[in-house]
N, C-alpha and C positions, 0 to 999 in steps of 0.2 A: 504494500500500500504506500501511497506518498505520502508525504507528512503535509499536515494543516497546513493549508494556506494560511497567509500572514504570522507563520510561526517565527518563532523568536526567543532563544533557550535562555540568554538572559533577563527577559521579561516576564518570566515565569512566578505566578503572580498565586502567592496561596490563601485559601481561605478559611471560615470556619464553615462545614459544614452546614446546611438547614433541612429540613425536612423534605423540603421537594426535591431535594438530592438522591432520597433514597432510590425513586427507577435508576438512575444513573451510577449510583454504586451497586446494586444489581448486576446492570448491564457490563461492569468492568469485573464483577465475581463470576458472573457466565463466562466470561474470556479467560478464567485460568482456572475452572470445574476441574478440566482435566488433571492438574497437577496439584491441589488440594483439596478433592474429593467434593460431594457436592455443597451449597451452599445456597443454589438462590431462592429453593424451597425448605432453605433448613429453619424451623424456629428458632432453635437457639441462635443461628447466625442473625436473623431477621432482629432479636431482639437488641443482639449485640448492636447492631447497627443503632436501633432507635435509642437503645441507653448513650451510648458513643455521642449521638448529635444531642441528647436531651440536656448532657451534661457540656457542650463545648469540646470532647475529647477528639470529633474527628474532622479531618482538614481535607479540603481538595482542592486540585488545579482544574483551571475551566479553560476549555477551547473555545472555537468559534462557536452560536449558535447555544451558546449556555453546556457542549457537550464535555462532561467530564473526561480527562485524559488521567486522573489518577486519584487516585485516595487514601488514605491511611487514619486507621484507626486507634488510638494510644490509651496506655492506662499509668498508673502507678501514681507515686507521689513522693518527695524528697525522702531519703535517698536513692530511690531505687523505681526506674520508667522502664515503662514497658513500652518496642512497638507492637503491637497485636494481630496487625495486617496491614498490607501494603501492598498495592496493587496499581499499576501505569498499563491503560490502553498500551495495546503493540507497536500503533502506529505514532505514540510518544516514547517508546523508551527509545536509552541512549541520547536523550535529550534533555537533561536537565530536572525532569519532573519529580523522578526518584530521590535526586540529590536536595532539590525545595521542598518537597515534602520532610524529608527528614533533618535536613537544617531548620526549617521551621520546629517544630518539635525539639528540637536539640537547644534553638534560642528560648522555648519555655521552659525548660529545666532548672531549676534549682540548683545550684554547686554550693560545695560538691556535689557528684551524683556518679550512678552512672546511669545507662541508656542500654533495655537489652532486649533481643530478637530470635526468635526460634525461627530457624528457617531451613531449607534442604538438608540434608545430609548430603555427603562427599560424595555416596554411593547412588542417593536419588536418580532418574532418567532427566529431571526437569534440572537440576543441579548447575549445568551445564546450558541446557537449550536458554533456561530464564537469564541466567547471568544473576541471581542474588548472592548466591555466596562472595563471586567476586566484586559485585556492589559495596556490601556490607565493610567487604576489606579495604576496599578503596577508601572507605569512610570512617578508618581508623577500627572498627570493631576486633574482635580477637575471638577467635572459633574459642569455644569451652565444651561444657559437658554435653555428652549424646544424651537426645531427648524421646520419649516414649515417639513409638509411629506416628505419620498420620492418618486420619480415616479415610483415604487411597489407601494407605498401609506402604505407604515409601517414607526411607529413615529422619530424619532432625535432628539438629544441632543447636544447640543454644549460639549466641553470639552475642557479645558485650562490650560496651563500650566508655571507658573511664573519662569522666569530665571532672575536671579540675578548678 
């Protein structure tokens, strides 16, 4: 796919979250069903969401046309955030979105802190095609402890991030 017209990775502009977001963080958990098993008729995910925007926890990037290119959902509280999920349309990643969404989040933190994210295992299929592992390290975090499956039943890794 091409990337958005009038795109622009420095201009990558993040938000909080509001309720009419929810089709659109949907529509960007339908684009990676396959590599974190289902989601967009899960309850529990459904509520996550609504708690996530009812409290200010989750942020997005908006494209043309109001369409979401990414989202991310956070928790925690000093000393210790979580990211929860994280997700960039296809046709934004490697552009920016990944890295504004979690700088944003990283500028709400408390410090000390740190900042941590369960995400592939080394061995996952997606590991590789997504590029989070390598994200995450690009952005300072530090692989730690192996985490239970996910419900695909592909491996996890914790992955943490120390802010000073």
């Amino acid at each position: 796919m091409e990337k958005p017209s009038g795109w622009d990775r420095w201009l990558v502009k993040v938000e909080t979250a509001v309720p009419g977001d929810v089709d659109g963080l949907l529509a960007l958990a339908a684009g990676v069903e396959q590599w974190f098993g289902p989601m967009v008729n899960d309850r529990g995910f459904l509520e996550a969401l609504d708690r996530n925007i009812g409290r200010g926890s989750a942020f997005v990037v908006r494209g043309q046309g109001d369409r979401l290119l990414g989202g991310i959902l956070t928790g925690g509280r000093a000393p210790s955030y979580r990211i929860n999920w994280l997700v960039v349309d296809e046709v934004a990643r490697r552009r920016g979105v990944g890295q504004a969404l979690v700088d944003h989040v990283i500028g709400r933190c408390r410090r000390p802190c740190s900042l941590e994210v369960v995400t592939f295992g080394e061995d996952h299929p997606a590991a590789e095609v997504s590029g989070s592992r390598a994200f995450y390290e690009r952005l300072g975090f530090v692989g730690g402890s192996v985490e239970a499956d996910g419900p695909e039943g592909g491996s996890r890794q914790r992955f943490c991030l120390t802010l000073g």
